[in-house]
N, C-alpha and C positions, 0 to 999 in steps of 0.2 A: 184251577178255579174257573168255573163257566161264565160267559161273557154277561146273562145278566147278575147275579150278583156283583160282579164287575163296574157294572152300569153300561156295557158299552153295547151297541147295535153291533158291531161285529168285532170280533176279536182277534187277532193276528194269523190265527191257521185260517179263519171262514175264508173261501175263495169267491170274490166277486166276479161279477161277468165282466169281460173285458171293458165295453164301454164305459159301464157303471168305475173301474177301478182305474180309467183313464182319467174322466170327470173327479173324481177324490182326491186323487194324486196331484193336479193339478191345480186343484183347492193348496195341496201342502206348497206348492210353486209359488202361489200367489203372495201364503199368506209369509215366506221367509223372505228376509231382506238382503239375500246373499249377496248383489253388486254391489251392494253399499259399501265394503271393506275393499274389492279391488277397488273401485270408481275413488276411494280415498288415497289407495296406495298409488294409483298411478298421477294421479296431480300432485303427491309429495316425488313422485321421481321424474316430474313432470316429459309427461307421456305425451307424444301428438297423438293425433285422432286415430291412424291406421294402429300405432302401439297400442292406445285404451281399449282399439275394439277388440283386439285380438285378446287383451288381458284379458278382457271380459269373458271370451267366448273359451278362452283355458280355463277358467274358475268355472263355467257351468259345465264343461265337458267332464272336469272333476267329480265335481258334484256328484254330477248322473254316474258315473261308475262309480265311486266312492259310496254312497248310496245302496245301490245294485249288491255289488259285495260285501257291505257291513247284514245288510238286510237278509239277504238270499244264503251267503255261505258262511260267514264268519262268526256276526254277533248273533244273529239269528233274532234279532229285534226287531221293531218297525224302526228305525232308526235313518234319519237324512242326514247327510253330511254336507260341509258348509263352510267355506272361507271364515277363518278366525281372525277378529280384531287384535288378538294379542302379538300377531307378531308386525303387527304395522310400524311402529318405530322402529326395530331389530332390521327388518327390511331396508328402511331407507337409509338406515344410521349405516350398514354395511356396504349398500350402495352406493352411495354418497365419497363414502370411506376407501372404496378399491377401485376407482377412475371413474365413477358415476355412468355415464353412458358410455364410455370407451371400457368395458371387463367388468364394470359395477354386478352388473347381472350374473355374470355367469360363476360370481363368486357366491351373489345369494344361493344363484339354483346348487351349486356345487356343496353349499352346506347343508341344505333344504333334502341332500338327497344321504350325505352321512347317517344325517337326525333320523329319516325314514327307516334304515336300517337297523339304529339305537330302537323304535317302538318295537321292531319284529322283533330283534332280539331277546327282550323283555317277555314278548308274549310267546315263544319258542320255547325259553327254556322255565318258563313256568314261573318265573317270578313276581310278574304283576301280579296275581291272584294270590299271591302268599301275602306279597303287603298289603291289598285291598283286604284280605280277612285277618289280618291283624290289625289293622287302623281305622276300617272302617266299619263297625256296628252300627245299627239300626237310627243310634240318637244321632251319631257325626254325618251318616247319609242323607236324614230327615236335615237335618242343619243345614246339608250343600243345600238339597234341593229350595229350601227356604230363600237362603241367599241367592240363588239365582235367578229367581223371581225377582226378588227386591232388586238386585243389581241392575235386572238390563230396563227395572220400568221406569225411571229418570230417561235415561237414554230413548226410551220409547214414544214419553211427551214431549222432552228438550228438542231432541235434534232432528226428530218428525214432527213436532208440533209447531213448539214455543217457539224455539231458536231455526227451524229450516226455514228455504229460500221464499218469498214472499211477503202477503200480508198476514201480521200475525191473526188478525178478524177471520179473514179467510182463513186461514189452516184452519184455527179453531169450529170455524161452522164446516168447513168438510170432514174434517175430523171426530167431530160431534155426531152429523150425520149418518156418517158410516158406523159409528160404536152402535148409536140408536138402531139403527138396521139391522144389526147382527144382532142385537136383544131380542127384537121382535120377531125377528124368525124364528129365536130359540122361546121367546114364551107362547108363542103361535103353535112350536111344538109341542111343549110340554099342554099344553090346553087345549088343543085337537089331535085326539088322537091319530085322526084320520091323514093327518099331515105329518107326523109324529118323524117317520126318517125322512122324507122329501124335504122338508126344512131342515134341521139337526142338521143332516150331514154335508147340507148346503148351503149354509145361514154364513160364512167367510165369503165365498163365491158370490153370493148375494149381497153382502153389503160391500164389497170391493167395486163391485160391478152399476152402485147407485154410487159410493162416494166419486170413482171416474167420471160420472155423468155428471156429478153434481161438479166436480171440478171444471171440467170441459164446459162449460155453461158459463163457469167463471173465467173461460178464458187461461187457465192453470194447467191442462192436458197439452204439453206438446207433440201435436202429433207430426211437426215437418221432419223430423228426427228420425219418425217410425215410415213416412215417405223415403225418405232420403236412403235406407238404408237397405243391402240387398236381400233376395230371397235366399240364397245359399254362399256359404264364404267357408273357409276354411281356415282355422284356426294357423297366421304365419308367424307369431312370435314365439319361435318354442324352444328347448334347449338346444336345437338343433342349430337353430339362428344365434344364440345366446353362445352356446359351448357352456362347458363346468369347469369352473376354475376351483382348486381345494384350498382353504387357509385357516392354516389351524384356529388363528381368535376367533376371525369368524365361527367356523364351525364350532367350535367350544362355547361362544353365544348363543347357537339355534339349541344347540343340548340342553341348554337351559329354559330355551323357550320351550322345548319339544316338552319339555316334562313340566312344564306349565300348564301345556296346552291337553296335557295326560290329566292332569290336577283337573280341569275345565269340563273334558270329555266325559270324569268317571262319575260327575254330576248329573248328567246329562241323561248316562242311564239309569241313575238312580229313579232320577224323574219318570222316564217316561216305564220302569218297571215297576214304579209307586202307580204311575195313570195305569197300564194293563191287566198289574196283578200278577204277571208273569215273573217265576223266578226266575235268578241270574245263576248259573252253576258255576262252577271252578271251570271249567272246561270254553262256557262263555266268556267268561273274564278274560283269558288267554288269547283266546280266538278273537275277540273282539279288538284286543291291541295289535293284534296283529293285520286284523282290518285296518285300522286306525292307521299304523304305520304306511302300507302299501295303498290305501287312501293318498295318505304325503307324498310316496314317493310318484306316485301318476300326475300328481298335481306340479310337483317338480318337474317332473320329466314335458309336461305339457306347455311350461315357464309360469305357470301360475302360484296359489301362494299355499302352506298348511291347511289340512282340512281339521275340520272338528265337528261331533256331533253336537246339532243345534238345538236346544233346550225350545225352539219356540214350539215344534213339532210334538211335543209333549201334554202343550196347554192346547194346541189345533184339534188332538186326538181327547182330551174331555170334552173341548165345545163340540166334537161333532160325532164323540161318542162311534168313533171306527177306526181301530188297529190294525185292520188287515194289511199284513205284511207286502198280500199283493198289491196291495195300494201304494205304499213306499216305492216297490220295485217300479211301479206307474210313474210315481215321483220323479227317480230314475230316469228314468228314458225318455219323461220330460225337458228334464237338465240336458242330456245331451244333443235332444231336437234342439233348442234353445241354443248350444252352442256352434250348431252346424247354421242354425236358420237366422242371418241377419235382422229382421224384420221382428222378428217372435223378441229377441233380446233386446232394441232397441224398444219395443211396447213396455216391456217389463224396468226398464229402466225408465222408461218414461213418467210412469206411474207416480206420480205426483206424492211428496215422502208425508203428510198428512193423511192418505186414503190408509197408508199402510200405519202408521203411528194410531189410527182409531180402533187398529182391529188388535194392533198388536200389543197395545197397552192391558187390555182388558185380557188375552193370552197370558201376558207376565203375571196376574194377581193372580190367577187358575194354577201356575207352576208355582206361585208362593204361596198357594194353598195346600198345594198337592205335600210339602212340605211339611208344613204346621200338621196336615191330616196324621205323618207317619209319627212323628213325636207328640203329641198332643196327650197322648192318655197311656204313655211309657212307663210304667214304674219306676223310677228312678229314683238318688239320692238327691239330696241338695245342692251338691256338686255340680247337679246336669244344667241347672239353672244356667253356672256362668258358660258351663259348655256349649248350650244354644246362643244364652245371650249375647257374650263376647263378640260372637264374628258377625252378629247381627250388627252391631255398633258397629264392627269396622269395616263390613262393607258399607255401610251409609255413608263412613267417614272420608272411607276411598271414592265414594259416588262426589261425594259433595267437596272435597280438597282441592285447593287452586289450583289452576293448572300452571302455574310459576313454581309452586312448591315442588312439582314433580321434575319440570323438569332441571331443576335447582339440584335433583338428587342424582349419586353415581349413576353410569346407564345400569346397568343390572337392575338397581334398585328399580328403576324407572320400568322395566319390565313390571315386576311383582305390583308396582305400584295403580300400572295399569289394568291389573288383572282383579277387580275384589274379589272374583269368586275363586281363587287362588288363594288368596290371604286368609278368606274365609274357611276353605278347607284345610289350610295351615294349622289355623289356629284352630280350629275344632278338633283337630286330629291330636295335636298337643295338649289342651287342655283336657280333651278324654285320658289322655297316657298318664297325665302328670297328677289332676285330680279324682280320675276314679271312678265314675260317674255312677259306676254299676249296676248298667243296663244288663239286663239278661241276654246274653247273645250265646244261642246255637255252637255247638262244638263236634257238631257232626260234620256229615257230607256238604247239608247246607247251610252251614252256618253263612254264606256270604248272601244268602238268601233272604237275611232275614228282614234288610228293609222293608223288600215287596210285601213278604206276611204279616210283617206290622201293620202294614196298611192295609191292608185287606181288613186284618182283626177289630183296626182303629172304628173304618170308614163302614164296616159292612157290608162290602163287599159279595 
């Protein structure tokens, strides 16, 4: 399918010129909120400063290779990869658990690097792509991608908005701000033509780039941080420092997370193959977990945490209508600048969590759109009804549940608990099996295909 029935300016093979595919890439840097989950995990294992920064700088060096290879050899997707919130509890619960700062670590990294092996395994011998096309037809992939929009856009207002550090007036008018800005770039686009990609595909960059000013105004930009911090450093907290310690519970908890965090990622592509139009083959599927895993295992090996493909990148590539792959791979090798160059990460952390909450909230309704687009006009029985609805309900429920209730519950449960788009794909998968739903799904070559061409057929693509 050609990129404009697609709607997109460029499409995952077009090659951008270098600079041009720097500038985009870097767009995708901006607009993920990837330190937010170490910057969380290192104050639960309370981290001094030279530990946090190094965490830090292992999570973006991740990234950027992680990235690199799901993108370039593996999935062959535009696809970024991204420190996962789901194993934040597992992390510190296990930490905590085998001498905390005295072997705590080296037990995590030691299961962190099992789990790694558990993905390749999977995608080796051909078995993900057997379950993915037995479980997941066009309605249960249309239903992740649904719920994972819905899932992270609380989180997007909450704890970048409503509930982050300051005044809540102020988040609200930077935040506000910046959503405004990025509108008006994109209806500036769509309404001159003459502007048409100069805006579009810079309309993130641009409203990041007013809500920092307008912060910085208010006195909310710290920049003694991005002073203080050097030009080049090199990543010193690493397995090397840590060691790998192997223990069977633990390790037997990350397996569970690992195939959580598989649950999380296969959403992710559904998305962003529902945004490009691009089919998924049997051969992608495989390949892709097997990125996925050796993803993990770099990131272990680096002492940083699981990686996973990040759903925001899906909703960044409609607003700015560009998939090229070389862009991602740009993405890339941003992450890894980023983790060699002290200065570049402490800016990026610096970034005050409402600049990023304006742009990213309106990102999550676009991947819960992208969703609704692939189911919306399915042929289906009466059955599909409870099969969408269901996990819709219970990812809200999981959004919206005390946080005493959770953690009141066994840890395992406490996992799933914290995961909706996990539950969500649980239950969508069961209730397709159990009720029938009897969507038309493919039974050829591509049958694992057939979300992308839904969507195409739906949307018009």
């Amino acid at each position: 399918m050609n990129r404009k029935q697609n709607g997109l300016l460029y499409g995952p093979e077009d090659k951008l010129p270098v600079v041009q595919s720097g500038f985009l890439g870097l767009q995708h840097v901006l607009a993920m909120d990837v330190y937010v989950a170490p910057i969380i995990m290192a104050g639960l294992l309370s981290m001094g400063a030279a530990q946090k920064t190094g965490f830090l700088q292992a999570a973006f060096i991740a990234c950027g290779i992680g990235t690199i290879l799901q993108t370039r050899f593996f999935m062959k997707l535009p696809v970024s990869q991204g420190p996962s919130f789901v194993p934040v509890g597992a992390v510190a619960g296990i930490y905590l658990a085998n001498g905390g700062a005295h072997g705590g670590m080296a037990t995590v990294l030691g299961s962190l690097v099992v789990g790694s092996f558990l993905l390749i395994a999977l995608g080796v011998s051909g078995v993900f792509q057997k379950v993915i096309s037995k479980l997941v037809p066009a309605i249960v992939g249309g239903t992740i991608i649904t719920c994972v929009g819905l899932s992270l856009l609380p989180g997007a207002l909450n704890d970048n908005i409503f509930e982050a550090t300051g005044n809540v007036n102020q988040n609200i008018i930077i935040a506000g701000t910046t959503g405004v800005v990025m509108l008006i770039a994109i209806i500036l686009s769509l309404r001159v033509p003459q502007l048409k990609k100069a805006l579009k595909v810079s309309s993130i960059v641009i409203a990041l780039i007013v809500g920092s000013a307008v912060a910085t105004a208010m006195g909310r930009f710290d920049w003694s941080t991005v002073q203080q911090a050097h030009w080049f450093s090199l990543p010193k907290f690493t397995s090397l420092h840590y060691g790998l310690n192997f223990n069977v519970p633990a390790i037997l908890t990350f397996v569970v997370i690992y195939l959580v965090l598989t649950t999380e990622t296969t959403g992710t592509w559904f998305a962003m193959s529902a945004v490009t139009g691009e089919k998924i083959s049997k051969k992608q599927w495989n390949m892709g977990i097997i990125g996925e895993g050796l993803s993990c295992l770099i990131s272990a090996l680096l002492g940083a945490t699981p990686m996973t493909g990040y759903s925001t990148n899906a909703g960044v590539v409609s607003v700015t209508g560009v998939a090229s792959k070389r862009v991602f791979v740009s993405a890339g090798i941003w992450f890894v600048i980023l983790g060699f160059c002290g200065k570049l990460s402490a800016f990026f952390a610096a970034v005050p969590a409402p600049v990023i909450g304006g742009v990213y909230s309106i990102i999550c309704v676009i991947i819960m759109l992208n969703g609704l687009n692939v189911i919306r006009d399915l042929k289906t029985s009466e059955s599909a009804i409870y099969v969408i609805g269901i996990p819709i309900v219970l990812t809200m429920a999981l959004v919206l549940i005390p946080s005493k209730v959770v953690s009141e519950a066994p840890q395992m449960l406490q996992y799933l608990l914290g995961s909706p788009i996990t539950i969500a794909a649980i239950s969508a998968i069961i209730l397709n099996l159990v009720m029938g739903s009897k969507v038309p799904v493919e039974t050829t070559e591509t049958e694992t295909e057939s979300t992308s061409e839904t969507t195409a057929q739906v949307t018009g693509r």
